[in-house]
C-alpha positions as CSV (number, residue, x, y, z in Angstrom):
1,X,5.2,16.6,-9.6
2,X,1.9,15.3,-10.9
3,X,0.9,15.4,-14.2
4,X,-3.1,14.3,-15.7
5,X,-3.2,13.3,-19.7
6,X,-6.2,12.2,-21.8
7,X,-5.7,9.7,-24.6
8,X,-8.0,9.8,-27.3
9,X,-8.0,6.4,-28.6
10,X,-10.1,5.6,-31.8
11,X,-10.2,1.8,-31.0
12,X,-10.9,1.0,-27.4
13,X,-8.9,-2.1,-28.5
14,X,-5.7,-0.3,-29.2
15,X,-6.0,1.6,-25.5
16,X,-3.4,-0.9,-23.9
17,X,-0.8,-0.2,-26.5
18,X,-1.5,3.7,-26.5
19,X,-1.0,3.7,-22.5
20,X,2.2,1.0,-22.3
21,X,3.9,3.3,-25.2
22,X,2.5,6.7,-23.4
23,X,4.3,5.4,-20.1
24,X,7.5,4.2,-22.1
25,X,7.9,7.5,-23.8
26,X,7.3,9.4,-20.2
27,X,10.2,6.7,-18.5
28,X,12.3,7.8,-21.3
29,X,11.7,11.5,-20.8
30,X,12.5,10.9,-17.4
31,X,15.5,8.6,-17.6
32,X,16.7,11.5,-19.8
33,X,16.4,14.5,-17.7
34,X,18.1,12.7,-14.3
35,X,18.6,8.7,-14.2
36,X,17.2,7.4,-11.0
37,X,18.9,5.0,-8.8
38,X,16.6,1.7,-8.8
39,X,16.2,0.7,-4.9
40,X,15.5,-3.3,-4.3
41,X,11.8,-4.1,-3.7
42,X,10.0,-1.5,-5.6
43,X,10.3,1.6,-8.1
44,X,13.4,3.9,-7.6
45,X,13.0,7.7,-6.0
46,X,10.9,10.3,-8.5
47,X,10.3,7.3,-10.2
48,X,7.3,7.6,-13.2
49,X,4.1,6.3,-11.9
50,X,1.8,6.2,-15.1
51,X,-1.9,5.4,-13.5
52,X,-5.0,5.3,-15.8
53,X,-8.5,5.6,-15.1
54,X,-11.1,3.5,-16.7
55,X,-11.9,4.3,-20.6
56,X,-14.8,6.0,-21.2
57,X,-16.8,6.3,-24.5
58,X,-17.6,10.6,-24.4
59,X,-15.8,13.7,-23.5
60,X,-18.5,13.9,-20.8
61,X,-17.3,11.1,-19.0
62,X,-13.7,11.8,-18.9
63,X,-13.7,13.7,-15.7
64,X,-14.4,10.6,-13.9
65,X,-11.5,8.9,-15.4
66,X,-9.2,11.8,-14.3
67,X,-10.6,11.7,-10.8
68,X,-9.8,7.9,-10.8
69,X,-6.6,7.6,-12.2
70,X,-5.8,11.0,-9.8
71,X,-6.9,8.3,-7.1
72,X,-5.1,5.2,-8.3
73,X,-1.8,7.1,-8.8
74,X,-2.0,8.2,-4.8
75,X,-2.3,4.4,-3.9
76,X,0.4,3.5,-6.3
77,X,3.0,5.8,-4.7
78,X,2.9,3.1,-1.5
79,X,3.2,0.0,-3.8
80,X,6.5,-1.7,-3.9
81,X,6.1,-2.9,-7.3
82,X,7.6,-1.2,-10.7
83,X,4.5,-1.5,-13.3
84,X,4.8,0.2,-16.0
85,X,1.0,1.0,-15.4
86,X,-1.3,1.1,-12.9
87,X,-4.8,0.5,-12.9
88,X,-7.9,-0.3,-10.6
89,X,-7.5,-3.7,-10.3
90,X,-3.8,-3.0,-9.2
91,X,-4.4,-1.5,-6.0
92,X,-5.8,-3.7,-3.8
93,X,-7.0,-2.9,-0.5
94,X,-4.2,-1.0,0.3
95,X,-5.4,1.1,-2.7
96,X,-9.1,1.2,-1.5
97,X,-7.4,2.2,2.5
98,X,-5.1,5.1,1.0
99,X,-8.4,6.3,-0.5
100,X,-10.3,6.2,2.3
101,X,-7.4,7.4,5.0
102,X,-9.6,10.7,5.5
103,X,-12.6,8.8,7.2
104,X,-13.6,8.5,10.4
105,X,-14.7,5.5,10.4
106,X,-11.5,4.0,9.2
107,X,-9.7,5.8,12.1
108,X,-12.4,4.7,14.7
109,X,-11.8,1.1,13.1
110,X,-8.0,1.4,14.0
111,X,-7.8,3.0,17.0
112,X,-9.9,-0.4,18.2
113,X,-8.2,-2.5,16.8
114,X,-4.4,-1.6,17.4
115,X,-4.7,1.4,20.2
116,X,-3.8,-0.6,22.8
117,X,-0.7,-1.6,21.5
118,X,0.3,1.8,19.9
119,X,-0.5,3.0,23.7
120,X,2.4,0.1,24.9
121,X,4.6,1.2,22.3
122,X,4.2,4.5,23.1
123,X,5.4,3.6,26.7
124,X,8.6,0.9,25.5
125,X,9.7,2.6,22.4
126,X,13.2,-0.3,22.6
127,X,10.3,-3.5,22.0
128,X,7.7,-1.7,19.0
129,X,5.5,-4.7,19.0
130,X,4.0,-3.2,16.3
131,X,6.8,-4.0,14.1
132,X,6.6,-8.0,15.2
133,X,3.0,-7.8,14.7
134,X,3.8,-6.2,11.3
135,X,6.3,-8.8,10.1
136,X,4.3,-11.8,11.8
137,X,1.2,-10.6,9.4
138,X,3.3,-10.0,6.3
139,X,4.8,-13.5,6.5
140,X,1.7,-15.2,6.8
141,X,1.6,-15.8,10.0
142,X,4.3,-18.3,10.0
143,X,6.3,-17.6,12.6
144,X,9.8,-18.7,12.1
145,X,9.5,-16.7,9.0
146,X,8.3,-14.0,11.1
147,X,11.0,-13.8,13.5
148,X,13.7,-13.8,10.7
149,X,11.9,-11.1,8.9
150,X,11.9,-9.2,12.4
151,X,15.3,-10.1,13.0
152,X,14.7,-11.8,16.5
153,X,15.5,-15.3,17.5
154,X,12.5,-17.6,17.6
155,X,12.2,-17.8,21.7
156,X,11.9,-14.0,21.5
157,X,9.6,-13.7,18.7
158,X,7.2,-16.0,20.3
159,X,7.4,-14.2,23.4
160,X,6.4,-10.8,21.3
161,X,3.9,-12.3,19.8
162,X,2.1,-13.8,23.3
163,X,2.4,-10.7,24.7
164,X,0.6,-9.1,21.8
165,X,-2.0,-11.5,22.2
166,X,-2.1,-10.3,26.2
167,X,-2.3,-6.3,25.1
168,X,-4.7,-6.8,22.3
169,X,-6.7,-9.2,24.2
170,X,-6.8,-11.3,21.1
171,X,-5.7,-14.6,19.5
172,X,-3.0,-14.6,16.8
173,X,-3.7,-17.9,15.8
174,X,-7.1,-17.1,15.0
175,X,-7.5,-16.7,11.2
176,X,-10.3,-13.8,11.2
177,X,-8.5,-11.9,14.5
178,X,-5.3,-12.0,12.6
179,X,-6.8,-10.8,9.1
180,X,-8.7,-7.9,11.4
181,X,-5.4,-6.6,12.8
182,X,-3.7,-7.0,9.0
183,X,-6.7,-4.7,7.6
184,X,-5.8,-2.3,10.8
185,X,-2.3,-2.1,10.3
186,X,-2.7,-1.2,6.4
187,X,-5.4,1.3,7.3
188,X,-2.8,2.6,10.1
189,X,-0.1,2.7,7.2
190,X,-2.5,4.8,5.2
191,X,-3.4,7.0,7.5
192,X,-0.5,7.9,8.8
193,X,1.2,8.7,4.5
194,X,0.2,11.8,3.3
């Protein structure tokens, strides 16, 4: 269920305090009605997500604060992290992907990037190299790191990850190839969430 508000706030200084005991008073609410288990790593199922647009100084302006905080609560569903709010600044590029999941562009961008390894995939669903290209990204591309987060020994990890490197026709040690496939695989991950 999705819910918009508007806070009228007589000091722009006092707006922080207004939204943290808005969201507390909505938690509460919620807690109330049907406690939520808390998963590890991120808010818990039908968790409240509180997001606020920017303040604005007239009545006029307001709609464009609705419209954003409409669009910063849609890129805070994905986040893993339990703020109590979320704002702008909050939601990253993962944020500004989820926002722009509808353009062509961004799909054009993807499908270049990771289609020939969605194709191999496709083919050898037991090996999804996607996945080792996922936790290879996510741990900074250290490796050893990387195959634990996969759970794969080293040998086999490395092995993954050359013949990523052979699909993709790229070079994972390669700072700007490797942030190029990261940006892909969170616009991939954004397109693909309603």
């Amino acid at each position: 269920m999705r819910s918009g508000a508007l806070l009228a706030v007589a000091d722009p200084a006092a707006e922080d305090r207004a939204l943290a005991a808005f969201a507390a008073a909505l938690r509460r609410v919620r807690l109330d009605a049907a406690p939520a288990r808390q998963l590890p790593g991120g808010p818990s199922p039908g968790a409240v997500i509180v997001a606020a647009g920017s303040g604005v100084g007239s009545l006029r302006e307001a709609r464009r604060s609705l419209v954003e905080a409409r669009q910063i609560a849609d890129a805070a569903r994905r986040d893993r992290r339990d703020l109590p709010i979320f704002r702008l600044p909050n939601v990253g590029l993962a944020g500004l992907l989820h926002l722009l999941r509808d353009e062509p562009r961004l799909q054009t961008f993807v499908e270049r990037e990771l289609g020939a390894l969605l194709a191999y995939d496709a083919q050898h669903p037991r090996e999804q190299l996607l996945g080792t290209l996922h936790a290879y990204l996510e741990q900074g591309r250290n490796k050893s790191a990387g195959a634990a987060a996969a759970h794969l020994s080293r040998p086999a990890f490395y092995e993954r990850l050359a013949r990523i490197g052979r699909i993709l026709d790229v070079d994972l040690d390669s700072v700007e190839a490797c942030l190029s496939l990261h940006v892909a695989l969170l616009a991939l991950d954004a397109v693909r969430t309603p």
